[in-house]
N, C-alpha and C positions, 0 to 999 in steps of 0.2 A: 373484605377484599373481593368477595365475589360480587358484589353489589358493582362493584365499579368496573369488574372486568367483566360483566354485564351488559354494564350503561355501554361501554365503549373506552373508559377513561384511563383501561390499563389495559393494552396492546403489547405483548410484545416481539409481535411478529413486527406491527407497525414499524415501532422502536426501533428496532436491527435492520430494518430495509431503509429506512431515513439515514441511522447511523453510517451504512454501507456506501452511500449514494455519496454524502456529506465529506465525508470521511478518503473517498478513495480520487471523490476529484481534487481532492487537496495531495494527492501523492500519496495516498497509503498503500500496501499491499494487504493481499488478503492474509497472510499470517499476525500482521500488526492488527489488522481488525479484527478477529477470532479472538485474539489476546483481548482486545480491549474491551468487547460485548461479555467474552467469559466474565470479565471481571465485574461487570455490571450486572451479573447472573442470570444472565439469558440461557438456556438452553442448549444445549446443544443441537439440535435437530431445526430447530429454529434460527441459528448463527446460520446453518448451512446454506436453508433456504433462503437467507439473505443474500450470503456470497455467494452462491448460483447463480445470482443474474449479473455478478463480475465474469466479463469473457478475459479470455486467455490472452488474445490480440489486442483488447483493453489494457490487461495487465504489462504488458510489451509497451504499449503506444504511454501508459503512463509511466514507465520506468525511464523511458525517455525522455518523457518532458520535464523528470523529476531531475535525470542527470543534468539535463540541459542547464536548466535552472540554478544549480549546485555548481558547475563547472567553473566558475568565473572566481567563484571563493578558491575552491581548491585550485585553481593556477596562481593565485597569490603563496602558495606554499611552496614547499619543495616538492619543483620537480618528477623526482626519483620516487615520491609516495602519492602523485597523485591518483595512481590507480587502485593503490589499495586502500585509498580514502574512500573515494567512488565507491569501492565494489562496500565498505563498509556500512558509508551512509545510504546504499541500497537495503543492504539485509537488515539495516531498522527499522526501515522505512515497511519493513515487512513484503519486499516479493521475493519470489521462489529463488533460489540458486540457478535454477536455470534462463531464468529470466535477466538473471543480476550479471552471467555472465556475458550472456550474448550483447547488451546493452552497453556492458563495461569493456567488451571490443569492440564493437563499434565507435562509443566513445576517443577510446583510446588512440583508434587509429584516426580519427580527427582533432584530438590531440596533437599529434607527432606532426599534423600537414600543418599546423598553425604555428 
């Protein structure tokens, strides 16, 4: 094993900053990605320095485009649960509470004008 993390051919800082990059333009959050590297057994200290280069206002700007995305399903439902759908399929998608909520008022209130 040392031979190859040597050569070059086992990285796993590489690994985690591809996974992060990959992974988060697809709508993930950083708690969904930390889950998913753990489990691939990376590091800890090295997950971090991956999602360190996930900004904050990133994490906002893609919760947005994730809701966006999702809204059209969940108005084929009821109503009365579309919000707590939203706020649900946020917190899998793995962003922060705080992020989930400000996103899912926002939402919400362009919800209600449509």
């Amino acid at each position: 094993m040392d031979d190859l993390v040597a050569r070059g051919y086992v990285d796993d800082a590489a690994f985690a900053r591809h996974w992060v990059t990959a992974r988060a333009a697809r709508g993930y959050g950083a708690a969904r990605l930390r889950l998913e590297l753990r489990a691939r057994g990376i590091a800890a200290p090295v997950i971090a320095a991956a999602l360190g280069a996930l900004g904050g206002d990133d994490a906002l700007a893609r919760a947005r485009e994730a809701a966006r995305r999702r809204l059209p399903a969940l108005r084929r439902g009821r109503p009365d649960r579309l919000v707590s759908r939203l706020r649900d399929y946020l917190l899998r998608r793995g962003f922060s509470t705080s992020v989930v909520v400000r996103v899912v008022r926002e939402t919400a209130g362009v919800a209600a004008d449509e």
